[in-house]
C-alpha positions in Angstrom: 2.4 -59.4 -39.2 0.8 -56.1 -37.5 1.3 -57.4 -34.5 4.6 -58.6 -34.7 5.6 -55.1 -36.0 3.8 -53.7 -32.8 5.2 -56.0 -30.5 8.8 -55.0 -32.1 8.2 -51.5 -31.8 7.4 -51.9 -27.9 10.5 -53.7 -27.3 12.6 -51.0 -28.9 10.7 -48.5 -27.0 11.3 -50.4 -23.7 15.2 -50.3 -25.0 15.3 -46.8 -25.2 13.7 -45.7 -22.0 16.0 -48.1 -20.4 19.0 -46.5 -22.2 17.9 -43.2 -21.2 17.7 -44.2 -17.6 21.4 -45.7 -17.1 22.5 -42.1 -16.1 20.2 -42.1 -13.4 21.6 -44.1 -10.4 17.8 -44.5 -8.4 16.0 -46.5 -9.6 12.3 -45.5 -10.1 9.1 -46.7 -7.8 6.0 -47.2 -8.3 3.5 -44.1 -7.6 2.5 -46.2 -4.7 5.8 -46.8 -3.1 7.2 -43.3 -3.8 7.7 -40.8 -0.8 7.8 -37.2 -0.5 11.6 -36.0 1.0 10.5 -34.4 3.7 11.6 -30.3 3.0 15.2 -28.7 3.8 15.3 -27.9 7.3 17.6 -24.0 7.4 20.3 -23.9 9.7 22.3 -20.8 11.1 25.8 -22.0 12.7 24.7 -25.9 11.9 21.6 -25.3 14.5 18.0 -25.0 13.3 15.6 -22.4 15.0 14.4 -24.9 18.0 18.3 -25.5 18.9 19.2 -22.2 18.7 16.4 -20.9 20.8 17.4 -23.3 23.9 18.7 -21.5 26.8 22.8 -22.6 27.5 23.0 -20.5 30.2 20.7 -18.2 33.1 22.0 -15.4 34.8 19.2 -13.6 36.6 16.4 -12.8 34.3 18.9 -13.0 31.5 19.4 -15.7 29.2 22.4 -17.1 26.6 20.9 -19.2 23.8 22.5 -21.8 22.0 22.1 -19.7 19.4 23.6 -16.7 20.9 26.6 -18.5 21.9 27.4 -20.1 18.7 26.7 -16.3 16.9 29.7 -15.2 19.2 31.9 -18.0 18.6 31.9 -18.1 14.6 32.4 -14.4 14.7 35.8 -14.8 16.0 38.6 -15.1 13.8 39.5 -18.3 12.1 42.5 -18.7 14.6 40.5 -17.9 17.9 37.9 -20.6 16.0 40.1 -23.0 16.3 41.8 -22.4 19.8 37.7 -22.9 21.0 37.0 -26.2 19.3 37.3 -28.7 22.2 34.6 -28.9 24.8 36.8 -27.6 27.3 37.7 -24.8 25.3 33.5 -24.1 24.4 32.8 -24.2 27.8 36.2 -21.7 28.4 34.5 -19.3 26.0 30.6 -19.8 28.0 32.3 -18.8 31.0 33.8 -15.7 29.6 30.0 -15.1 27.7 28.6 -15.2 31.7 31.8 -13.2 33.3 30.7 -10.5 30.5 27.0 -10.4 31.7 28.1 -10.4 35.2 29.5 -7.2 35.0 27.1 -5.9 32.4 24.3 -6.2 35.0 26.1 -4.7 37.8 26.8 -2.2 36.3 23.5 -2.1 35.3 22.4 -1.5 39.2 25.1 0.7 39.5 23.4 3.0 36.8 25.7 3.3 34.3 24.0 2.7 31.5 22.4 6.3 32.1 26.1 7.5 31.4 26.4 10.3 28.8 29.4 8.2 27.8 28.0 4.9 27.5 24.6 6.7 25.7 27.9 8.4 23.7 29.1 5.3 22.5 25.9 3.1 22.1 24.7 5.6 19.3 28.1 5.8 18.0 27.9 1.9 17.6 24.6 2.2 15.9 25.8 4.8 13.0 28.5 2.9 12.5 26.3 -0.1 12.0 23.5 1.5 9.8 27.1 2.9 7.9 27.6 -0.5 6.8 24.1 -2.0 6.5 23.7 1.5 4.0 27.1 1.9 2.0 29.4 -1.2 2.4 26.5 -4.2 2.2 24.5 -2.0 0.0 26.3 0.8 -1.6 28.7 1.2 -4.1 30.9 -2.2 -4.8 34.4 -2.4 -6.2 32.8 -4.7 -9.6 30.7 -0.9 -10.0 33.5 1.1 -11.2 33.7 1.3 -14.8 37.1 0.1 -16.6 36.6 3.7 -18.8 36.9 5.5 -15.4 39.7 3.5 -14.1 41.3 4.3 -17.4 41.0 8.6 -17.4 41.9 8.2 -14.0 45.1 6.6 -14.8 46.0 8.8 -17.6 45.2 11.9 -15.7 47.6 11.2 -12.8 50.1 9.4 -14.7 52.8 11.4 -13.0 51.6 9.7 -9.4 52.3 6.4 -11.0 55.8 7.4 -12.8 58.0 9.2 -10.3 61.9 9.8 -10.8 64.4 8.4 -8.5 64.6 10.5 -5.5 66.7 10.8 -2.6 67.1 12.1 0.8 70.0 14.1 2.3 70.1 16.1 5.5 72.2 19.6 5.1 73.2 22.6 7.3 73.4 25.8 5.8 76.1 28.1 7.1 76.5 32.0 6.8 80.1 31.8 5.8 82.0 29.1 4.0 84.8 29.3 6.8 82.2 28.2 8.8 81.3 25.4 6.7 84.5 24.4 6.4 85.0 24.0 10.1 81.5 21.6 10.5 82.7 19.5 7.8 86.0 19.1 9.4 84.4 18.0 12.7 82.2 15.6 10.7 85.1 13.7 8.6 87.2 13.4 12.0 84.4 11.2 13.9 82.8 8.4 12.0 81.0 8.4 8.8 78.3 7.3 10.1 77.5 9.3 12.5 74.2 11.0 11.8 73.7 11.8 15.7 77.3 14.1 15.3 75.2 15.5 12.3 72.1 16.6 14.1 74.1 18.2 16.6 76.1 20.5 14.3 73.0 21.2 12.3 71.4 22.2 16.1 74.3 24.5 16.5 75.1 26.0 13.0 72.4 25.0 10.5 70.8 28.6 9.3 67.9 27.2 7.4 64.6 28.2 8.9 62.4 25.2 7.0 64.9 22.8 8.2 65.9 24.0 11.5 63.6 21.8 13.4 64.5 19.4 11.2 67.9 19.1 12.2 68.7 19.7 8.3 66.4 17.0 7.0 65.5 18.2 3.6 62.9 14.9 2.8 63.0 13.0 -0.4 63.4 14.9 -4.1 64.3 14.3 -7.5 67.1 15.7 -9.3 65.2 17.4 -11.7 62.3 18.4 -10.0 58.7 17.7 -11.4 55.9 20.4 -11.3 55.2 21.8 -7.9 57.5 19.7 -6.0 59.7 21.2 -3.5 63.4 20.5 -3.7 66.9 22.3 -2.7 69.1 24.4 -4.8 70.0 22.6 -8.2 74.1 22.6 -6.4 73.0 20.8 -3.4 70.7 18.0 -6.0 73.7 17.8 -7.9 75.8 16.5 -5.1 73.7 14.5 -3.3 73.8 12.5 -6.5 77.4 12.4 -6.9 77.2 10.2 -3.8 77.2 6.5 -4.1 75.7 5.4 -0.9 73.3 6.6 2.2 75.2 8.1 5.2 78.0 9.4 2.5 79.4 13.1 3.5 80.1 15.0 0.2 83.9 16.0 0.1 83.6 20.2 -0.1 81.4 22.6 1.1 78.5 23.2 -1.5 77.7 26.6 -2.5 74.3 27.9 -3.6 72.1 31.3 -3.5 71.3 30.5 -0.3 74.3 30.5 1.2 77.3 27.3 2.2 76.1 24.1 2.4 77.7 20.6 4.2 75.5 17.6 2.5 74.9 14.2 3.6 73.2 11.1 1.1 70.6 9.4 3.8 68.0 7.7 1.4 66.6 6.6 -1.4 63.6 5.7 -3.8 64.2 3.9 -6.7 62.3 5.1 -10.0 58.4 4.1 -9.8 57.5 3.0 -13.3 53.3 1.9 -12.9 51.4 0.6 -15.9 47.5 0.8 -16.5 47.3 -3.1 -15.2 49.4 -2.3 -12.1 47.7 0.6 -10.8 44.2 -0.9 -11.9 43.3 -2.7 -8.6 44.6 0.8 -6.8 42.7 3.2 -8.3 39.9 0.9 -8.5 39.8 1.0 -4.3 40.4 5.0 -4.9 37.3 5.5 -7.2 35.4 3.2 -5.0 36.2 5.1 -1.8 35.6 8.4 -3.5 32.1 7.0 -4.4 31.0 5.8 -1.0 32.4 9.1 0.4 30.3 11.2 -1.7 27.2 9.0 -1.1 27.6 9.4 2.5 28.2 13.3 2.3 24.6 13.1 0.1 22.6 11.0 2.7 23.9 13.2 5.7 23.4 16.7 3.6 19.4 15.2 2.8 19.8 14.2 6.7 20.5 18.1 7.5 18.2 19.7 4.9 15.2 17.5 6.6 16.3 18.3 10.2 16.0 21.6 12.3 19.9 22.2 12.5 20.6 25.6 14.2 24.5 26.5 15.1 25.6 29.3 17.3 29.2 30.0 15.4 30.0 32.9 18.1 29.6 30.3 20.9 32.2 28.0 19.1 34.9 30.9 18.8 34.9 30.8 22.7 36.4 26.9 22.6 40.0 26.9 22.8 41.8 23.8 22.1 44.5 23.1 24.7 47.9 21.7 22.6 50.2 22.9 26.0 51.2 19.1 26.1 52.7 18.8 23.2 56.0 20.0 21.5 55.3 22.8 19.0 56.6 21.4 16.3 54.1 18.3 16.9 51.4 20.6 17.7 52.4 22.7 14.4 52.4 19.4 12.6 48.9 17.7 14.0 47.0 21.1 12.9 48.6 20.9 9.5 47.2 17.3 9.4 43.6 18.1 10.4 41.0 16.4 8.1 38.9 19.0 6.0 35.6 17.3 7.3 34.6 15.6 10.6 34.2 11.7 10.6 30.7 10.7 10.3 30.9 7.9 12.5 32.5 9.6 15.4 30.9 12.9 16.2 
């Protein structure tokens, strides 16, 4: 009987280990028969290190490598990728890799890699590339900023992501309403339209010294105007919203503290209404941007305080920068526009 019972028990044992096996399609060898898979071999581009290495090209004393080429060629778009995928297409772009080194050594001979321009741009290339090896692979990512940030930000400029309608109308302001009569006349006799007619009036008669240049452009604003934001009298605001569509000439001379206004409708925004959730992946990129900006400024103010930086500030007074070529108001425009601090990557 014991052995019956033992004999059982190994047959039910045998049952279960083959039950436990059906999941797994290979079937098990002996120790003696089993082999060791040989180990992954890594690949860049689908070549392994020996491939790469081989030479696809000699010009001079300077080689292309498999490797080299196929580097260039996957860090093309996907569209240029595609356009290169025939043989007579890889051996297009080869022949453009050799045309490049070509001229790279000749003007090599020719010196002019001692440029100061080409030394100029070679160490521009290499900030820009430690740049992104230090603050986009490694820095600050967009998963980093806090929802709780996101969140203060948004309620503390709510008023960027909830703006009024607003509209645009172009005006010329006349010293007399006679005057303003007379424009407005000329302006209803041609077609509405018109908004060349307009800028030439408004170069003739418009009085208004921040529009002037403007040819009476008085920008987008909201009818009631928020805090800080620059708009024209409260009469002129009320017409231009009487007016149903852009181009429209209102029908009367407007009067304001300023003097007689003719107005003209000439756009429109329609009323920006932004939740949390809409603005999130916005002020998210914001936050993120400020973040890597202010790492930078850190690593280049450690930079300064380590380094022996010494500025002659009476020598800089004597540069003048030369704007003769361009129209004032351009000129007036451009210096308005300057950035507070200098780009890092392009001194």
């Amino acid at each position: 009987m014991i052995r019956k019972a033992s004999f059982s028990i190994v047959l039910v044992s045998y049952a279960l280990l083959a039950l436990a096996g059906c999941g797994d399609k290979k079937e098990e060898k002996p120790a003696a028969q089993q082999q060791t898979e040989p180990p992954a071999v890594e690949k860049t581009n689908g070549l392994t290190k020996e491939q790469a290495a081989e030479p696809i090209a000699k010009i001079g004393d300077t080689t292309i490598t498999v490797g080299e080429f196929a580097e260039r060629l996957s860090s093309q778009s996907p569209y240029l990728r595609a356009r290169y995928s025939s043989p007579e297409r890889k051996r297009e772009f080869l022949d453009n890799m050799v045309r490049f080194e070509l001229l790279a050594i000749e003007a090599q001979k020719r010196g002019l890699d001692k440029e100061a321009e080409v030394d100029r741009v070679k160490r521009q290339m290499m900030v820009q590339q430690m740049m992104t090896e230090l603050f986009d692979e490694k820095g600050v990512k967009l998963s980093d900023i806090p929802d709780a940030d996101i969140e203060a930000y948004y309620a503390a400029h709510k008023a960027e992501f909830n703006k009024p309608e607003q509209r645009r109308a172009s005006h010329i302001l006349c010293k007399t309403k006679p005057e303003c009569e007379g424009v407005l006349a000329k302006l209803k006799a041609g077609k509405a339209d018109d908004m060349e007619a307009f800028r030439k009036l408004a170069d003739q008669h418009n009085t208004d010294a921040e529009t002037k240049e403007r040819q009476g452009d008085l920008r987008f604003f909201s009818q009631e105007p928020a805090e800080g934001e620059t708009v024209p009298p409260k009469p002129v605001r009320d017409a231009v919203w009487t007016l149903a569509k852009n181009g429209e000439l209102f029908d009367g001379v407007v009067q304001s503290d300023q003097g007689f206004h003719v107005v003209k409708r000439t756009g429109e925004r329609p009323a920006l209404a932004r939740t949390l959730e809409d603005a999130r992946r916005l002020i998210q990129n914001r936050l993120w941007r400020e973040k890597r900006e202010a790492a930078i400024e850190a690593f280049v103010a450690d930079l300064r305080k380590k380094a022996d930086v010494k500025e002659n500030m009476d020598v800089l007074a004597q540069v003048k920068v030369d704007l003769s070529d361009l129209p004032k108001e351009e000129a007036e425009g451009a210096a308005k526009k300057a950035p507070k601090k200098a780009e890092t990557a392009t001194p």
